[in-house]
Backbone as a chain_set.jsonl record, in Angstrom:
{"seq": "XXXXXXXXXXXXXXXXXXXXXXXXXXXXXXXXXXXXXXXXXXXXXXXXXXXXXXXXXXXXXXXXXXXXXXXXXXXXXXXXXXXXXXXXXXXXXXX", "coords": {"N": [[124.771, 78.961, 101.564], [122.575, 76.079, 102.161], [119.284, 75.668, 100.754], [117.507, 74.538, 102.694], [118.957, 75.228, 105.003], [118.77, 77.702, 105.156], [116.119, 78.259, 105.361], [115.849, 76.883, 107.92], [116.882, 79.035, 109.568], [115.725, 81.079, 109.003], [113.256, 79.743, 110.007], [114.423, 80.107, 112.677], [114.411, 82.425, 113.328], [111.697, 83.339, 113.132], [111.138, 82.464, 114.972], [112.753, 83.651, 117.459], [111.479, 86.116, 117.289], [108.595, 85.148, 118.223], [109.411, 85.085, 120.829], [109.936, 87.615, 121.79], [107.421, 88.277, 121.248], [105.858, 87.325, 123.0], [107.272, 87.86, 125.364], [106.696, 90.976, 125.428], [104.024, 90.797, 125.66], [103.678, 89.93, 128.204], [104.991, 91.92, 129.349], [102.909, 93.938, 129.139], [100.613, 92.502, 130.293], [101.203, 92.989, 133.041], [101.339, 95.737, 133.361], [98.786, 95.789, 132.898], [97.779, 95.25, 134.955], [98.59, 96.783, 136.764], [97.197, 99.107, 136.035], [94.556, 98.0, 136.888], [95.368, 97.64, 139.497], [95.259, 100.845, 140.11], [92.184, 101.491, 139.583], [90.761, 100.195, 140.825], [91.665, 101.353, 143.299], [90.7, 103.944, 142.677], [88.142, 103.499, 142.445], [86.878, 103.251, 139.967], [85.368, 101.716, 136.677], [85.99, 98.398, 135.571], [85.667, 98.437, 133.113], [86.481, 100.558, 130.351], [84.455, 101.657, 127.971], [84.391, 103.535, 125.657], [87.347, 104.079, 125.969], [88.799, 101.897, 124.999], [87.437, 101.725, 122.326], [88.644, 103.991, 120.891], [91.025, 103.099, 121.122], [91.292, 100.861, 119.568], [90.507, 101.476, 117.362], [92.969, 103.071, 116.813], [95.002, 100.713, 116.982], [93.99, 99.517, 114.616], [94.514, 101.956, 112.546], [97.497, 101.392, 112.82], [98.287, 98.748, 111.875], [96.742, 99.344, 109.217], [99.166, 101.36, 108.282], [101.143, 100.159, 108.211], [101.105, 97.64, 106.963], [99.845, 95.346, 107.615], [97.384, 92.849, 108.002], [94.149, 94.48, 108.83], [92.346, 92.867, 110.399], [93.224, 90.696, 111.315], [95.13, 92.13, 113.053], [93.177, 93.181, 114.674], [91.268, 90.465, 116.126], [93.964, 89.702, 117.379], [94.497, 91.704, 119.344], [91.621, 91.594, 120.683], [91.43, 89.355, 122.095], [94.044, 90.438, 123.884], [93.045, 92.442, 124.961], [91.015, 91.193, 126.53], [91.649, 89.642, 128.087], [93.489, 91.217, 129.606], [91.049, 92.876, 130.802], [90.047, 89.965, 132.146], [92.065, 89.539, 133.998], [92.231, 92.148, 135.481], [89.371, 91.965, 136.726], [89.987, 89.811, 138.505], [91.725, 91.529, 139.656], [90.309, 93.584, 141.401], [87.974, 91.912, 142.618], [89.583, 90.501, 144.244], [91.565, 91.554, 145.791]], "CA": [[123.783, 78.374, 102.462], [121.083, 75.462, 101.359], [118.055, 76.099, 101.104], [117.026, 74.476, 103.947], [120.08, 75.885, 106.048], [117.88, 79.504, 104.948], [114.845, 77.842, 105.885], [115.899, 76.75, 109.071], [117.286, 80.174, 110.014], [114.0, 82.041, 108.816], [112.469, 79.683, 111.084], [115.148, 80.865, 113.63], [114.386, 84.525, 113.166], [110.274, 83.702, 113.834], [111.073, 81.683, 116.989], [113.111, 84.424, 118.484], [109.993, 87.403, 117.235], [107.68, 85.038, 118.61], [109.6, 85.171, 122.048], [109.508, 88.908, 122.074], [105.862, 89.099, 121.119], [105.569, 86.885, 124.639], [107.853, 88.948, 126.524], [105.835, 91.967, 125.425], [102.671, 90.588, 125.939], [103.782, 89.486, 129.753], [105.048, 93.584, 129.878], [101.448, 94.836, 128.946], [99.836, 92.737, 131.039], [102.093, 93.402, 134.127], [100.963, 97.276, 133.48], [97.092, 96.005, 133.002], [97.699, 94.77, 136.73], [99.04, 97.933, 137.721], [95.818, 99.89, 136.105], [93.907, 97.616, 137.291], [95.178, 98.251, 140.667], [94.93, 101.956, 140.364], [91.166, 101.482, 139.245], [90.477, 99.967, 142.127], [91.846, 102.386, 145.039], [90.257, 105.041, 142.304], [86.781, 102.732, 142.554], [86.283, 103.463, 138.856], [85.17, 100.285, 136.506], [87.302, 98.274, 135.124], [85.586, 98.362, 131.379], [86.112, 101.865, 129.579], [83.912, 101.301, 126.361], [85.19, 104.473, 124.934], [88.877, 104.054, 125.91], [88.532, 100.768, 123.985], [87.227, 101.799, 121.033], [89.604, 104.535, 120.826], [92.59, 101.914, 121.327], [91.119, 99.674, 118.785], [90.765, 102.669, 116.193], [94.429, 103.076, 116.589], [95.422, 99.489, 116.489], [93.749, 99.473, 112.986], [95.461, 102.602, 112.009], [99.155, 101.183, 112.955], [98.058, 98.097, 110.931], [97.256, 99.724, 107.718], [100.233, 101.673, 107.903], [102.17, 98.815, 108.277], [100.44, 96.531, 105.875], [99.133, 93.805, 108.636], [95.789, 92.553, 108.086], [93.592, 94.867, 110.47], [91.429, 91.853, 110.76], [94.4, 89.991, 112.184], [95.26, 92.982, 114.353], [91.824, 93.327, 115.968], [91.8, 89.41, 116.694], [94.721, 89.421, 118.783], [94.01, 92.962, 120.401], [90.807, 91.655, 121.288], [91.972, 88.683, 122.841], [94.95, 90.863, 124.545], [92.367, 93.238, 126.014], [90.053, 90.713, 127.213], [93.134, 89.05, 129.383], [93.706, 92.452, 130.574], [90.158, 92.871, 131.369], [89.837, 89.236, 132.92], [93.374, 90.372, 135.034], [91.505, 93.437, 136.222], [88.18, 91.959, 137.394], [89.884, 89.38, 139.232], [92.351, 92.402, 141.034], [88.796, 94.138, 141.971], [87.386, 91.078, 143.519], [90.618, 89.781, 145.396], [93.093, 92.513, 146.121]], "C": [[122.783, 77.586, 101.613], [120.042, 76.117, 101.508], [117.223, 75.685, 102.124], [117.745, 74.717, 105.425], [119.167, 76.949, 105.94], [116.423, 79.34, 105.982], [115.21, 77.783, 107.684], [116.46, 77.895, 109.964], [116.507, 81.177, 109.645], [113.254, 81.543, 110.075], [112.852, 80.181, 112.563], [114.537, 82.056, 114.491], [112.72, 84.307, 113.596], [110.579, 83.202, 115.223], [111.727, 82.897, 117.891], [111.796, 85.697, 118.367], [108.856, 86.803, 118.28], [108.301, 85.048, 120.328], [109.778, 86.173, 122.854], [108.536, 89.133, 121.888], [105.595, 88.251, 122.847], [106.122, 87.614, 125.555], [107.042, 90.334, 126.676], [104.556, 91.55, 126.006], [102.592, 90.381, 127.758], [104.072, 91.301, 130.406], [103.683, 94.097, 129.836], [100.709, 93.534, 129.581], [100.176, 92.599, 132.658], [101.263, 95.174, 134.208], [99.478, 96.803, 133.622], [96.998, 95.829, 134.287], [97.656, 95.859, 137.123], [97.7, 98.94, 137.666], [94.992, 99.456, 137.03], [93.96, 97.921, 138.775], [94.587, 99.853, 140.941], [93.271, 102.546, 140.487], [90.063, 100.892, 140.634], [90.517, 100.671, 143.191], [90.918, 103.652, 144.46], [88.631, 105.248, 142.222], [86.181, 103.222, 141.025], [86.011, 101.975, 137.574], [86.334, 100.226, 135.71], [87.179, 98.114, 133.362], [85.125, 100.081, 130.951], [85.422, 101.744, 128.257], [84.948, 102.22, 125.062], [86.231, 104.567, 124.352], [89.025, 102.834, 124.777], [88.57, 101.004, 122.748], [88.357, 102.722, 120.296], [90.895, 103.488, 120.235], [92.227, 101.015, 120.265], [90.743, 100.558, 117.559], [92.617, 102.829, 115.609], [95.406, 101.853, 116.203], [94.939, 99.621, 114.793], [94.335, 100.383, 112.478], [97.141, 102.129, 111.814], [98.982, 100.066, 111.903], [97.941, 98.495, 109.453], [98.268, 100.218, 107.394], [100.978, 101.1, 107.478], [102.228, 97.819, 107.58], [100.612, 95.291, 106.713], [97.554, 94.235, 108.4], [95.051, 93.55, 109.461], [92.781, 93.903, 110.873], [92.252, 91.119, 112.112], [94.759, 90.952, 113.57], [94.099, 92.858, 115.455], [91.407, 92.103, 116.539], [92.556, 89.269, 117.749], [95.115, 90.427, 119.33], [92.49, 92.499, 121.049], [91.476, 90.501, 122.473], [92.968, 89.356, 124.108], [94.412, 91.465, 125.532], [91.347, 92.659, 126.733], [91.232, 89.886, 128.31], [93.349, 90.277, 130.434], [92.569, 92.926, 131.534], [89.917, 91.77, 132.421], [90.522, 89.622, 134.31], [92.508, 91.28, 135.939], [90.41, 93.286, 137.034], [88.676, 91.099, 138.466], [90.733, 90.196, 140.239], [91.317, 93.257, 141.97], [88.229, 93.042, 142.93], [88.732, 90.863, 144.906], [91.427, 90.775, 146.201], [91.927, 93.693, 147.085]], "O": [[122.215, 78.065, 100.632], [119.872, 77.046, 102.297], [116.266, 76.379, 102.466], [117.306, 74.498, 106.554], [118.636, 77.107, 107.04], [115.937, 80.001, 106.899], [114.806, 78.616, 108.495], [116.49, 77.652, 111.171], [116.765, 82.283, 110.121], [112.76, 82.26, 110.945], [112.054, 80.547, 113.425], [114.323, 82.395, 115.655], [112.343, 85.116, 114.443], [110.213, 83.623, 116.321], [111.239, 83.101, 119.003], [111.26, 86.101, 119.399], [108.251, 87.552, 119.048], [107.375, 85.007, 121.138], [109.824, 86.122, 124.083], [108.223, 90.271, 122.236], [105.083, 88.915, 123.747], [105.49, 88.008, 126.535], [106.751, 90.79, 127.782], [104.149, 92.19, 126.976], [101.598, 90.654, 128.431], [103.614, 91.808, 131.43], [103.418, 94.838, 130.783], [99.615, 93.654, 129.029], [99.347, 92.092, 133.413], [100.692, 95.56, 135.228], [98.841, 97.407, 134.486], [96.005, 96.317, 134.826], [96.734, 96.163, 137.88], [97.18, 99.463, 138.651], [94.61, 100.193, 137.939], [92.973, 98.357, 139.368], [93.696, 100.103, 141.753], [92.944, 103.551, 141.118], [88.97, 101.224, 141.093], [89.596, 100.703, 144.006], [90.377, 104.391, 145.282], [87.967, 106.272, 142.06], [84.998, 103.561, 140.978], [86.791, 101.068, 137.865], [87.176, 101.026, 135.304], [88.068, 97.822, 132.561], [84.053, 100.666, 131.101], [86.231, 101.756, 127.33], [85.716, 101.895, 124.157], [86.503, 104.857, 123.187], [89.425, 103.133, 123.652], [89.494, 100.641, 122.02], [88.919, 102.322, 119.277], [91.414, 103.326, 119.131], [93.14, 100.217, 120.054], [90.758, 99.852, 116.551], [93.19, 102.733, 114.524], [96.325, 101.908, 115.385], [95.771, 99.832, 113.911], [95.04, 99.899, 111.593], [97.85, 102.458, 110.863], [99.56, 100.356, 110.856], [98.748, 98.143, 108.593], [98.703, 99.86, 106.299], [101.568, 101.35, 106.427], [103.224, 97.1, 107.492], [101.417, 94.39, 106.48], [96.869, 95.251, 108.515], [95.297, 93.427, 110.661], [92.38, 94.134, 112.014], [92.009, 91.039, 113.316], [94.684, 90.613, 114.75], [94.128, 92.55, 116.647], [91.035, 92.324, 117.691], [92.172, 88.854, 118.843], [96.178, 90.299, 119.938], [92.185, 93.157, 122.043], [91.932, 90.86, 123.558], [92.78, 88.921, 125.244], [94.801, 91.368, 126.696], [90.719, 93.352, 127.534], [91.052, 89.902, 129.528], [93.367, 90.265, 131.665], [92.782, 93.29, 132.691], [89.609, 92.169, 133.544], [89.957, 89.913, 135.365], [92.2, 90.966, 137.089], [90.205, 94.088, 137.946], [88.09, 91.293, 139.53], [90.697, 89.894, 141.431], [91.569, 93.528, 143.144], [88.038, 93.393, 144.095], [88.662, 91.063, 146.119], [91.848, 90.506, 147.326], [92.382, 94.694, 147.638]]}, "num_chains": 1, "name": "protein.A"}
């Protein structure tokens, strides 16, 4: 194989990861809907501070394990959980 036959089949191999980190990301926030519904019939809010911090303790743990930047992790966990949050306030208002 050339080296840009390698190359172009590395880049392969991210294009299909990056189309399972989208598929995942569309699964978790399919479930934030579903909390979100439950949070609603349960009339409890839809921002746990706690639960959060918790969840964003653990994200940084799986990261060091793993040797990913936790910087990088907590970036696009915050982002992830503020989608989930947006998701949630607008199933409270509408639904």
């Amino acid at each position: 194989m050339t080296p840009e036959e390698k190359l172009t089949a590395l880049r392969c191999e991210i294009a299909d990861l990056d189309r399972s980190l989208v598929r995942l990301l569309g699964q978790r926030l399919r479930l934030a809907a579903r909390i979100g519904r439950l949070k609603k019939r349960l009339e409890l809010p839809v921002v746990n501070h706690t639960l959060e911090k918790d969840i964003t303790a653990r994200h940084q743990r799986w990261a060091n394990r793993m040797g990913v930047s936790p910087l990088l992790v907590k970036k696009i966990f915050q982002a992830v959980m503020a989608e989930s949050v947006t998701l949630q306030k607008k199933i409270k208002r509408n639904s």
